[in-house]
C-alpha positions as CSV (number, residue, x, y, z in Angstrom):
1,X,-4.6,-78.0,19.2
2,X,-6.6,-78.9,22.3
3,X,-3.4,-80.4,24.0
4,X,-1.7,-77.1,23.7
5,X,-4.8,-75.2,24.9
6,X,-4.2,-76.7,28.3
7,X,-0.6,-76.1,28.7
8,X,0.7,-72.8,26.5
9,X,-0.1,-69.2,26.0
10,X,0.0,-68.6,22.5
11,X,-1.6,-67.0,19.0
12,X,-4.2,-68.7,19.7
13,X,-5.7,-67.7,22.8
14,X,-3.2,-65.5,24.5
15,X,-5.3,-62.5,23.5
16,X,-1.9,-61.1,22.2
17,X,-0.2,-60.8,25.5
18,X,1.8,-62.5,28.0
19,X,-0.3,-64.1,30.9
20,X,1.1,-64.5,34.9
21,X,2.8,-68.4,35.3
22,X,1.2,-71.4,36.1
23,X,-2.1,-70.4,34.6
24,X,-1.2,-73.6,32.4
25,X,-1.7,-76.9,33.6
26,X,1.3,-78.3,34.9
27,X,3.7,-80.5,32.9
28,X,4.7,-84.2,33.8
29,X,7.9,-83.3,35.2
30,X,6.1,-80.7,37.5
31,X,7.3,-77.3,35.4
32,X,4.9,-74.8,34.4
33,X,5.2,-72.6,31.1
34,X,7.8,-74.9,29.1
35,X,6.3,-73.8,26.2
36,X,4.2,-70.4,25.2
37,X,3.6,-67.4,26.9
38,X,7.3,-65.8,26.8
39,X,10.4,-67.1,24.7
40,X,13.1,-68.6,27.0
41,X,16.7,-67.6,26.8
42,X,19.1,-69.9,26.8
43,X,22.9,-69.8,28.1
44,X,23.9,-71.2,24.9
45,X,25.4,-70.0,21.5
46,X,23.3,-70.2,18.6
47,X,25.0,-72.7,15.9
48,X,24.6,-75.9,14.0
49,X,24.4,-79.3,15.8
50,X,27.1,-81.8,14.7
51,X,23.2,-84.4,14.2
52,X,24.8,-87.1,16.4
53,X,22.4,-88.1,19.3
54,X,22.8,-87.0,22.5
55,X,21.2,-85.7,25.5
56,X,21.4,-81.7,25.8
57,X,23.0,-80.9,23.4
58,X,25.0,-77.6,23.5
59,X,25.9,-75.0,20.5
60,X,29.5,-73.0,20.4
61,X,31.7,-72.3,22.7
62,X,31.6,-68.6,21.6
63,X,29.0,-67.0,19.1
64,X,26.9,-63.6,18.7
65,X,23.8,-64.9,19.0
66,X,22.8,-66.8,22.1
67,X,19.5,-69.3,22.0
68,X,15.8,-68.6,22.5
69,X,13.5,-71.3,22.8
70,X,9.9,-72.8,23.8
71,X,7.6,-70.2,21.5
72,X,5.4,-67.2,22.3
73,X,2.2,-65.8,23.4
74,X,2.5,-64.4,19.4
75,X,3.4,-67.1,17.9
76,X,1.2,-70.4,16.1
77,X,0.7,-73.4,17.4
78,X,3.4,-75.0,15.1
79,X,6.3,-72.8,16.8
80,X,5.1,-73.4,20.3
81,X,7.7,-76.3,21.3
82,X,10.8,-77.1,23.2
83,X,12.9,-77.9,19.9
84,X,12.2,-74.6,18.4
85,X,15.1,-72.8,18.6
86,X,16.3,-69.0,17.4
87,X,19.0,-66.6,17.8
88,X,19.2,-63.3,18.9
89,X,21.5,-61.2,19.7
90,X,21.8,-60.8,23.9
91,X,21.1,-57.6,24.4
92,X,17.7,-57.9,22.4
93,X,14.7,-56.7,24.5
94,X,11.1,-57.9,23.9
95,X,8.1,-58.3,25.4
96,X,8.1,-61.7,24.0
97,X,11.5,-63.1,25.4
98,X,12.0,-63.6,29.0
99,X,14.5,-66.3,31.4
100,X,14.0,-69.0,33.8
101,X,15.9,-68.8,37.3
102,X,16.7,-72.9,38.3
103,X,19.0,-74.2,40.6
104,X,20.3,-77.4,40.8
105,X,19.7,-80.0,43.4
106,X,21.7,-82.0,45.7
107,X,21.7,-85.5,44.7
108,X,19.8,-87.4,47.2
109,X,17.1,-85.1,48.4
């Protein structure tokens, strides 16, 4: 997938490791390593959406397993995107599952 080559770590050409961010071209929104490289935790629950359409959508207010997403530097192309979604349980450790620190911004600036 030449698209993906120019924006994710993955099976493909990881070289079956993680890689140091923005080695990746940059996405349109500015972000680097949406997808690939290292599964992203997520703060929520792991559990069925309700299928109506809406704009971040959220699991559970409780569960056991919280929400990885965006694919890996081991996983195929076909896994490596923002709607693939898994659960594990919180205190799972991997070299293939890190977090994102973001902060939100003031309106106006």
């Amino acid at each position: 997938m030449p698209e993906l080559e120019t924006i994710a770590w993955y099976g493909a050409n990881s070289g079956r490791q993680s890689h140091p961010v923005r080695t990746k071209a940059v996405n349109p929104w500015g972000l680097y390593d949406m997808l690939g490289n290292v599964l992203e935790w997520c703060q929520d629950w792991l559990g069925p959406y309700d299928g109506a359409v809406k704009s971040n959508p959220t699991g559970p207010e409780v569960g056991s397993e919280r929400v990885l997403r965006g694919g890996a530097w081991l996983f195929n192309a076909r896994s490596v995107r923002a709607a693939y979604r898994f659960g594990s349980d919180p205190g799972n450790r991997a070299l293939f599952a890190g977090f994102r620190v973001a902060r939100g911004q003031k309106p106006g600036i």
